[in-house]
N, C-alpha and C positions, 0 to 999 in steps of 0.2 A: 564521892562527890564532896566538894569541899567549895563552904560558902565564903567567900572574903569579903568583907565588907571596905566599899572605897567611897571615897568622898572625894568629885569633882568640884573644883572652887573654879567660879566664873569670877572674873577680873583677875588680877595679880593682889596676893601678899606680899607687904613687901613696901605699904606706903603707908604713913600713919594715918590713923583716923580723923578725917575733918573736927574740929569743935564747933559743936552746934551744928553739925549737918543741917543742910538748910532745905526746905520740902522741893522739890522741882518735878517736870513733867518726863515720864517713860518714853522710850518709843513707843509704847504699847498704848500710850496716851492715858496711861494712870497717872497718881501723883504718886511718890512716894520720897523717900531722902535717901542723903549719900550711907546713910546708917543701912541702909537695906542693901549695900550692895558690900562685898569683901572688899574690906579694908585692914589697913593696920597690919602685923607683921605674922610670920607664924608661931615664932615665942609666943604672942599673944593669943593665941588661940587655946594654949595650954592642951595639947595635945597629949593623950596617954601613952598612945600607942601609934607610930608610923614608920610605916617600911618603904617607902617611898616618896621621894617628890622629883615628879617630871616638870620642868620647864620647858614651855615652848617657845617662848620670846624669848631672843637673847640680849634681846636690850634691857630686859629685867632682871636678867640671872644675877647681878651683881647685889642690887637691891634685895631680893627675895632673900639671898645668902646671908647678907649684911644683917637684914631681921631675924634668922633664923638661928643666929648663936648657941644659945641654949639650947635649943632646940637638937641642934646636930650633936651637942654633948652628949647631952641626958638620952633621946631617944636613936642614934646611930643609924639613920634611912639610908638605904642607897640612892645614890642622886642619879638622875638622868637629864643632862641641860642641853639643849640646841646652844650652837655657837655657828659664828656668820664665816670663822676663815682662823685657820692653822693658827695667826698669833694670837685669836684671842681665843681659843681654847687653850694654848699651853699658859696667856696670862690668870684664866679663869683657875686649871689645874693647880697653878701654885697659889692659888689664895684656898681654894679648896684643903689643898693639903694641909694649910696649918688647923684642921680640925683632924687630923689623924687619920684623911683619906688617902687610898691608892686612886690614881687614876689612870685610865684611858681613854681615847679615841677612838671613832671609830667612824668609817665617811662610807654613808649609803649611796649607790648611783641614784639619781629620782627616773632615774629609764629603765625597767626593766625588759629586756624584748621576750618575757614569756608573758609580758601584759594580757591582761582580761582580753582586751579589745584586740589582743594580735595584732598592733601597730608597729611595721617594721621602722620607720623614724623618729628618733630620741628629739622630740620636739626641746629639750633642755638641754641641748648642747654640750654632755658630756656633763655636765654639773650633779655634784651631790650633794647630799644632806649630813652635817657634820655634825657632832654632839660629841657628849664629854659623858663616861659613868665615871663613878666614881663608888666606891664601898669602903666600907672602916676600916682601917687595917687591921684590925682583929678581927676581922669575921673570917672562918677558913674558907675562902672560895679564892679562887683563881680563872679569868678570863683567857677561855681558849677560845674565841671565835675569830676564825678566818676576817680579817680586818680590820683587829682590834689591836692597835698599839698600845703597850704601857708609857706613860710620861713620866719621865723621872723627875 
């Protein structure tokens, strides 16, 4: 049994922090300020230890990377980022790269027809879900999963 310990961040890293966060209303209909909710970059968090950061917005990925410099140096995570379409994964890949990443692709169907509900029509129209890993290139692993391309 092995305990991992993970930290989900609600919002994105990856924007600096307001000055002076100013107090405003929750949905929750509390008060609180922009200081309460993630801000500011992951460099800034000064993390010790991280073996991962999954992005799911790819309209962030750029941003979050951008803040994470240091970060991707000194702590070497594997990445895992959603991307919207083949050119901006291969552009994402080579910005990735110049931290000393491999990467690949690798495009999920969103249909599976052994779905829970045993739905024989791909209500998504043949469409999948595409993302980008990416690992250190020093790290000794090697990506063999059936539809995973490497990007050179």
């Amino acid at each position: 049994n092995c305990a991992v310990p993970v930290t989900v961040m609600r919002g994105m890293p990856g924007r600096p922090a307001a000055p002076g966060a100013a107090s405003r209303a929750r949905a929750d209909g509390a008060r609180g300020s922009e200081a309460d909710e993630p801000s500011g970059t992951l460099d800034a968090l000064q993390l010790a230890r991280l073996d991962l950061v999954k992005i799911n917005d790819p309209a962030s990925a750029a941003a979050v990377l951008a803040g994470a410099h240091d970060t991707l140096w000194r702590l070497r995570p594997t990445l895992c980022v959603a991307v919207d379409d083949p050119a901006s994964l291969r552009a994402l890949a080579a910005e990735v790269r110049t931290f000393g990443y491999r990467c690949w692709g690798h495009a999920t169907p969103l249909f599976n027809r052994a779905n829970f509900n045993r739905r024989p029509d791909d209500i998504f129209e043949g469409r999948s879900a595409l993302v980008l890993l990416a690992v250190p290139e020093e790290a000794a692993l090697e990506v063999k999963n059936a539809g995973c391309v490497e990007i050179p």
